[in-house]
N, C-alpha and C positions, 0 to 999 in steps of 0.2 A: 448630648447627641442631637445632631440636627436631623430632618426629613426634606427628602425632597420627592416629587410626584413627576413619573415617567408613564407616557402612555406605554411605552415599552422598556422594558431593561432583559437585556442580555448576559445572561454570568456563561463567561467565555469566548475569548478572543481569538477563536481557531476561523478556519474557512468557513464552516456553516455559521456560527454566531455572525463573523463577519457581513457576509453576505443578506444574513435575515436582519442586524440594523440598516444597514444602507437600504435597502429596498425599504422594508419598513419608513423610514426616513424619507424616502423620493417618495414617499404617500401621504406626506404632511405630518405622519409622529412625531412625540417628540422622541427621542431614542439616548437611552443608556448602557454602555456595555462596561463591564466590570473584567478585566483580568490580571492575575497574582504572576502571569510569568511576564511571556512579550506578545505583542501581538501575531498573529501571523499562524499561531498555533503549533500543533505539533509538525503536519507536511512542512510549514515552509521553514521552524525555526532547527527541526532536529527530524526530519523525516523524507518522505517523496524528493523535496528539491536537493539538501543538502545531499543527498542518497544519490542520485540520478548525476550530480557534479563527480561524485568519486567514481561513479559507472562509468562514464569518462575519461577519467583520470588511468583507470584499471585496465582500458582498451586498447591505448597508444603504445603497450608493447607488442601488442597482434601488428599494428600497424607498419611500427619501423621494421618489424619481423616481414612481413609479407610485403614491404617497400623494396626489397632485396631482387624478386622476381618481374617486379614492373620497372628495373633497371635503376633503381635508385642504390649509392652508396647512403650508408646513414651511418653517424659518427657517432660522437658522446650522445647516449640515451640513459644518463643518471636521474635517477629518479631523488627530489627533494621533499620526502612527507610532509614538513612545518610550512612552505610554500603554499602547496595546496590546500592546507588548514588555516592558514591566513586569505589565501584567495575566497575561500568558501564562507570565511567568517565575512570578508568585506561584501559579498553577495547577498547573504542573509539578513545582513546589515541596513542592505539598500532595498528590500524586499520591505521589509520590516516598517521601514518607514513610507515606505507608500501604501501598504496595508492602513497604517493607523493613517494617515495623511488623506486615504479615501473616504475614512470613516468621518474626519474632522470635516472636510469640502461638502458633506453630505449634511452636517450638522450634528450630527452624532454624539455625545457628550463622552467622552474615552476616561475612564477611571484604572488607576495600576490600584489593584486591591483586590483581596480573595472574599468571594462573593457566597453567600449564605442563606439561605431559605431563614425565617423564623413565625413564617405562618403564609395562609393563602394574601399574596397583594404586599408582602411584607420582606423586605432583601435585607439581613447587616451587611456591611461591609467591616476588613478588620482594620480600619480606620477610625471605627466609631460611628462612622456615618449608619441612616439608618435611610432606605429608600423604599420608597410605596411605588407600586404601579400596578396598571390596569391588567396587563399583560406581563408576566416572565416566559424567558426562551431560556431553558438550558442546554450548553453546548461544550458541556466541559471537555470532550473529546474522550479519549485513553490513555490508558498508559500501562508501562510495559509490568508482565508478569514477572516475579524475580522467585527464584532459588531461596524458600525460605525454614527449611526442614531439613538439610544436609549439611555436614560441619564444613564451614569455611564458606560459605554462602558467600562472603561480606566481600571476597577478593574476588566474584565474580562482577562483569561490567552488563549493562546490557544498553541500548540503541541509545538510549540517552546519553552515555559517557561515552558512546563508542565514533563521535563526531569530536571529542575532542582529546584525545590520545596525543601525548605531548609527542609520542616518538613513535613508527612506524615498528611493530615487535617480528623476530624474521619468525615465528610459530605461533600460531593459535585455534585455539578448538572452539569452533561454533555450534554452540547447543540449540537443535528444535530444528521442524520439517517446513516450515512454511516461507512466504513471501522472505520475510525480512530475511531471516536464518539464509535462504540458499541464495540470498542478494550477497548478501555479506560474507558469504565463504569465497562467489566466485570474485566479488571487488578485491579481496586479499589476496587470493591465488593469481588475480592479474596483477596485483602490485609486487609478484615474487614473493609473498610469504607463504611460509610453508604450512597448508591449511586442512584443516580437518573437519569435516560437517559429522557433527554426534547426531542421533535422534532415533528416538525410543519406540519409531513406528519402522514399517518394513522398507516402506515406502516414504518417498517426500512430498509435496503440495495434495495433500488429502483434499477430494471434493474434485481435483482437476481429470481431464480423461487419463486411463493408463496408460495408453500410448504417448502422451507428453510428459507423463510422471517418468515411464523405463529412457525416455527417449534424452529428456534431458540428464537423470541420472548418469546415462552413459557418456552424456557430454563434459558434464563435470569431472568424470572420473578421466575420461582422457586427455583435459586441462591439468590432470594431477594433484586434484583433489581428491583427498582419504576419507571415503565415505565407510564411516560406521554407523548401518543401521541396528534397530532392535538392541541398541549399547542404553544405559541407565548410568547416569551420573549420579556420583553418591557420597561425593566428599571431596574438598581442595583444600590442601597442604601446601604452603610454601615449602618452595625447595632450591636451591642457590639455582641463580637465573631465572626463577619462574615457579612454574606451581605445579605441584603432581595429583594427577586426577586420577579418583579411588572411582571404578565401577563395578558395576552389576555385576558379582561371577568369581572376583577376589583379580582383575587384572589392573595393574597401573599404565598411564599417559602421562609424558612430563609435557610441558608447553606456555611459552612464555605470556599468552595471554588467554580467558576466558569469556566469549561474548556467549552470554544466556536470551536467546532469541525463542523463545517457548512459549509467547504466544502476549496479547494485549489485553487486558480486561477494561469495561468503565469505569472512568473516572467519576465516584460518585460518592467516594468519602469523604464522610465531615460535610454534607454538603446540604443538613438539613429536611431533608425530602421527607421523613415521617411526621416532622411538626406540621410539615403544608398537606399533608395528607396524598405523597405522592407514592402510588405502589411500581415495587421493584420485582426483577425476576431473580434465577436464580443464581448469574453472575453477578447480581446488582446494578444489570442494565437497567432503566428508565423504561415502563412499559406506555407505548404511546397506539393509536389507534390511525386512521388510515390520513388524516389529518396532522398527525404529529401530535393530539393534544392530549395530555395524561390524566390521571385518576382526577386530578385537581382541577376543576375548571380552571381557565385562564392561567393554565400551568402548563408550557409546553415540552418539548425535547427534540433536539434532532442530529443528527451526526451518529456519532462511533458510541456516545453516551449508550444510545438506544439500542446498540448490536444488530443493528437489521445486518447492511453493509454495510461495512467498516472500509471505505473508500474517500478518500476526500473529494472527487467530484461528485459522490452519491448525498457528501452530508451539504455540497453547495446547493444541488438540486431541491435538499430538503428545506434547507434555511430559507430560497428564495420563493418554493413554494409555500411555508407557510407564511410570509408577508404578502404572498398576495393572496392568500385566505381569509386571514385574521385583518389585514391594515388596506387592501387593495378590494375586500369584496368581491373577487372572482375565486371560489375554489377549487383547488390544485391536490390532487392526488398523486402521489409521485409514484411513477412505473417503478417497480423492483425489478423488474423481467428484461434481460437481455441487456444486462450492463456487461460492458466491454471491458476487462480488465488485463494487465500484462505483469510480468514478473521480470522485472531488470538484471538478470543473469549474465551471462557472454558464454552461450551463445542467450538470445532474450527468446521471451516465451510470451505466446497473446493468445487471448481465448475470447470468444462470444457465444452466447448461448447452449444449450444442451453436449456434455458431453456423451458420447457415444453410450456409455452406464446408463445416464440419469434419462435419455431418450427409450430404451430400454425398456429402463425400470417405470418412466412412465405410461407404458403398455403400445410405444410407437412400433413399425415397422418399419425399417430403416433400410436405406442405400447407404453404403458409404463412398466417398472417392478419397484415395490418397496419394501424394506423390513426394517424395523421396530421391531428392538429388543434391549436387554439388554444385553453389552456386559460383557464380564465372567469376567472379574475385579470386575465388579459393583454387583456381586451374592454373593462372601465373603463381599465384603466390607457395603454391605446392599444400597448402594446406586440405586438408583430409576433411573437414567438421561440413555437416551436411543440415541441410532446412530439410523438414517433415512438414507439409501442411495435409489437412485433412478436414473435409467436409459432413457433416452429417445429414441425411435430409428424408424427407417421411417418405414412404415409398407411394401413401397414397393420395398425398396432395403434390409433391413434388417441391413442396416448402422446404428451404434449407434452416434447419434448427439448429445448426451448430457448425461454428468457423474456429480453427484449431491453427497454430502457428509454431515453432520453433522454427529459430534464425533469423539474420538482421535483418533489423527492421520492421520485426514481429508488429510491435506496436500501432506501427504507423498502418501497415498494411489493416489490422484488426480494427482499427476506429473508422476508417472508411467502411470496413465489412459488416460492423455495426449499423451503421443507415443502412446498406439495405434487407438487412434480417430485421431489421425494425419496420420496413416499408412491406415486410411480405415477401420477398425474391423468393421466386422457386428455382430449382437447378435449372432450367430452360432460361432462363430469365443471365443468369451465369453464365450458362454457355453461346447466349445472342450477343455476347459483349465483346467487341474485338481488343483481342489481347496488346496489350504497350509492350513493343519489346525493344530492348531486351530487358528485361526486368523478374525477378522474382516474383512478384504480383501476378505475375500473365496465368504463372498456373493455375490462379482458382478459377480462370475462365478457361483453361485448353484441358483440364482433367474433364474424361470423357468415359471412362470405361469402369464402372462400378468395380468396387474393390471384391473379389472374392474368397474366400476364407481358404487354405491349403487343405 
């Protein structure tokens, strides 16, 4: 067994690990990181990116569809699943290697090996190698919950298999309410499969307002997607062409494929943390403090490990603020509050800040403004599907708390709306802004008239 001495080493090669060696690194460290799959982690090898390519992929039959009204003919629109899964892999590909190629230019020492606590300052690797340093970051990220107490578990898939599907299946039942789950039902249903969203809640995206929960419910359902909620899967049988699914109640689902999307836990098995004396919670997340640093001096964590927010730009935020805590000498406490998130559906869904409940329930008294129309694409194209946005804001500061989105372009719209719920705007501040038209955007600045209840 050899040793070698890192002022820092990292086990995990995801976007926060990534991020906290390099900076680390541009501080004069020396820097180690350790990863057992590829680098780039879960967003870019089997998540956000590769995800975001088939959201894409899923949309171009809205497209040649509604190309029909703005006087285009459009011919052959066959679609080739293994095309796309070779495009996506050669993307991943190249992604991949400028990840690990930024970390090499930086100085960085890049190890492929599964990385292991065996006391405070002490890393194996399962190489054999044995590494000391002053500092560990762990950054193992997550990974997906699975189906493991119902018969036939093993024939279910989940995010990880579900990028490399040798053939396109025309049925499949997507189990769980959240992000992934209603990504994944609406990418299939635009790919023409014939799709089923299962989950065991009443409701989908728990935590988001209910007005974007019913709202886009209703949108999936008139994409033609078979939404079973409060349904309990309880068993898969093969059955010629596919698999039959036993539920809650005594009713059978046949359908040629199962993605189990029910939720992510931390990655933090096998990974040593009681020998360094690092305490866990009650999923097994990595309990860190406002600095990222855990039970263990000079033992840190940051990412999805830690369950704060489970975002990849929230675990970059964290990785690069603790390098310049620990290796930079300026300390960085990283905001939780008013992180911008979206949900890549068709139609897409974007949120900032306080939903209307959680404004609420925080003891605010609230204006709402909302507005509800048919954007100008969808009046040639004859399509029907309509944008909902909705404002939240305190009645007695005139502070807008909460920016609410369904429909194209959700995202885009919501990360600008981000700065300025982060700067303070009040609705006055909203309504002084001369609107860009013609644009969907215009209405968060021309809603004028407080919503009032029936």
């Amino acid at each position: 067994m050899t040793a070698t001495d890192y002022d820092l080493f990292v086990i995990g090669g995801g976007s926060g690990g990534v991020r906290a060696a390099r900076i680390a690194a541009g501080y004069g460290a020396k820097v180690g990181i350790a990863e057992s799959d590829r680098f780039g982690g879960t967003c870019v090898i089997r998540g956000c990116v590769p995800k975001k390519l088939l959201v894409y992929a899923s949309r171009y039959g809205d497209d040649f569809e509604d190309a029909r009204g703005f006087g285009w003919s459009v011919g052959d629109t066959s679609f080739d699943w293994a095309s796309l899964i070779a495009n996506k892999d050669r993307e991943i590909a190249r992604l991949e290697r400028i990840y690990e190629g930024n970390l090499k230019a930086r100085g960085v020492t890049t190890i492929a090996a599964r990385a292991r606590l065996e006391g405070p300052g002490v890393v194996a690797l399962s190489d054999a190698t044995r590494i000391k340093a002053r500092t560990i970051l762990i950054a193992t990220g997550g990974r997906p919950v699975r189906y493991g107490d119902i018969p036939g578990a093993a024939h279910i898939v989940t995010s990880n298999e579900i990028f490399e599907l040798p053939r396109l299946p025309k049925r499949i039942v997507v189990c769980g309410g959240g992000y992934i789950a209603v990504e994944f039902a609406a990418i299939f249903a635009g790919l023409g499969v014939e799709t089923t969203l299962m989950h065991r809640g009443a409701k989908i995206l728990r935590g988001f307002d209910e007005e974007l929960r019913d709202g886009l419910m209703e949108a999936l359902a008139g994409r033609g997607i078979t939404l079973r909620m409060d349904t309990v899967l309880e068993g898969v049988a093969e059955c010629p062409g596919g698999f039959n699914l036993a539920l809650r109640g005594g009713e059978t689902v046949e359908t040629e494929l199962v993605l189990s999307a029910i939720g992510r836990e931390p990655a933090t098995h096998d990974l040593g943390l009681e020998t360094a004396g690092v305490r866990t919670g009650p999923r097994g997340e990595i309990i860190v403090d406002a600095y990222s640093e855990t039970s263990a001096p000079g033992i840190y964590a940051v990412g999805d490990v830690t369950d704060r927010i489970n975002l990849t730009p929230v675990a970059i935020r964290e990785g690069h603020a603790f390098a310049d805590t620990v290796f930079g000498k300026k300390p960085v406490k990283v905001d939780h509050s008013l992180v911008p998130t979206a949900v890549f559906t068709t139609p897409e869904l974007a949120t900032v800040g306080l939903s209307e409940e959680a404004a609420r329930a925080q003891g605010f008294e609230i204006d709402l403004y909302k507005s509800r129309f048919r954007p100008m694409r969808n009046t040639l194209s004859g399509r029907e599907e309509r944008t909902f946005m909705k404002l939240v804001v305190d009645a007695a500061t005139d502070r807008v708390l909460g920016c609410h989105v369904i429909g194209p372009d959700a995202a885009e719209m919501v990360q600008m709306a981000a700065i300025a719920l982060h700067l303070g705007a009040r609705k006055a501040d909203f309504d002084a802004t001369v609107a860009l038209h013609p644009s969907a955007a215009e209405e968060f600045v021309t809603m004028r008239d407080k919503w009032v209840a029936p």
